[in-house]
N, C-alpha and C positions, 0 to 999 in steps of 0.2 A: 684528743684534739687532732685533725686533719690535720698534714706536712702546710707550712704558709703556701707553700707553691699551689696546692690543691686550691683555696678559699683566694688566693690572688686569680689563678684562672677561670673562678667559677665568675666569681665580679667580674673580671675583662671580660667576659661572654655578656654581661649584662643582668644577670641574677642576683639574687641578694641573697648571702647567708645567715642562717640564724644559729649560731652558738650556743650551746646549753651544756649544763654541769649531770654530767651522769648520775650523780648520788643524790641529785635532789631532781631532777626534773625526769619527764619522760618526753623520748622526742616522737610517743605516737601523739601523744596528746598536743605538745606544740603544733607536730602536723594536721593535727584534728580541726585546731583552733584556727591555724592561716587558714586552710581548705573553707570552712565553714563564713571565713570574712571573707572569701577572695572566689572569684572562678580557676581554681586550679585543681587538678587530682593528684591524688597521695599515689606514689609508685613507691609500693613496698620494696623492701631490703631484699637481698636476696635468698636468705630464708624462706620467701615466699614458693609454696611449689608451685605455680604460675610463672614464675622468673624463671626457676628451675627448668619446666617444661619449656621455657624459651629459648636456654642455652642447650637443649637436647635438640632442639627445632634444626638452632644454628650445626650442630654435628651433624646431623641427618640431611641436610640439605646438602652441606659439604662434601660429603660423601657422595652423594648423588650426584654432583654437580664433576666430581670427580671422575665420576665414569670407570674406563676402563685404566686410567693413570693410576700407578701403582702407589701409593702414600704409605712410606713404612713410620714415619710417626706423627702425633698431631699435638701441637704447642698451643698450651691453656691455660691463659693468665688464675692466678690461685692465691690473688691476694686474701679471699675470704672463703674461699672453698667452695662456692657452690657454682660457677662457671664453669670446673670439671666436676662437679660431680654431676650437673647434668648433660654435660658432652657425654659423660660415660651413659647415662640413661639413656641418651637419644640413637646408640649406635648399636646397629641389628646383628646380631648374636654372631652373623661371619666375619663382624671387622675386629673383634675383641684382640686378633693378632697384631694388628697394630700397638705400636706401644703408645702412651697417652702421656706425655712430658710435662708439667706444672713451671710455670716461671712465673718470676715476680721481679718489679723493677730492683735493682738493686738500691738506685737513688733517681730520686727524681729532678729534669733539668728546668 
């Protein structure tokens, strides 16, 4: 179950959450089911290597955008792991000297 703060901010945005029990339900198939009543697309988990390939995007641009400014490390939210493991994917084999830092909130306000 998401922290209440997560499902209170998603409602204050305006969206609706839908709540399901892991041991009985699946949330592709929930997802399958809204998508298929509604105009909306399913944006997979971040397992997806698509997501993946997008948080390599975001490193590589980074970097680029960086230029010649010297960056000795780069901070990557790692609540689920795959926002650094694609930063680490998307960065070209001479930045690997940088060190690559994982953080996660410790509580949310």
């Amino acid at each position: 179950m998401p922290p209440a703060i997560k499902i209170r901010k998603v409602r204050e945005n305006g969206s609706k959450v839908v709540l399901y029990d892991r041991q009985t339900q699946s949330r592709e198939q929930i997802a399958a089911e809204i998508a298929e009543k509604s105009a909306v697309a399913i944006i997979p988990p971040g397992d997806n290597p698509f997501i993946i390939a997008g948080q390599g995007t975001v490193a590589a641009e980074a970097l680029e955008q960086a230029g010649n400014v010297a960056i000795d490390a780069i901070m990557v939210p790692c609540g689920g792991g795959w926002p650094i493991g694609g930063n680490l994917s998307g960065r070209k084999s001479g930045s690997f000297s940088r060190r690559n830092l994982g953080s996660r909130t410790e509580r949310l306000r």
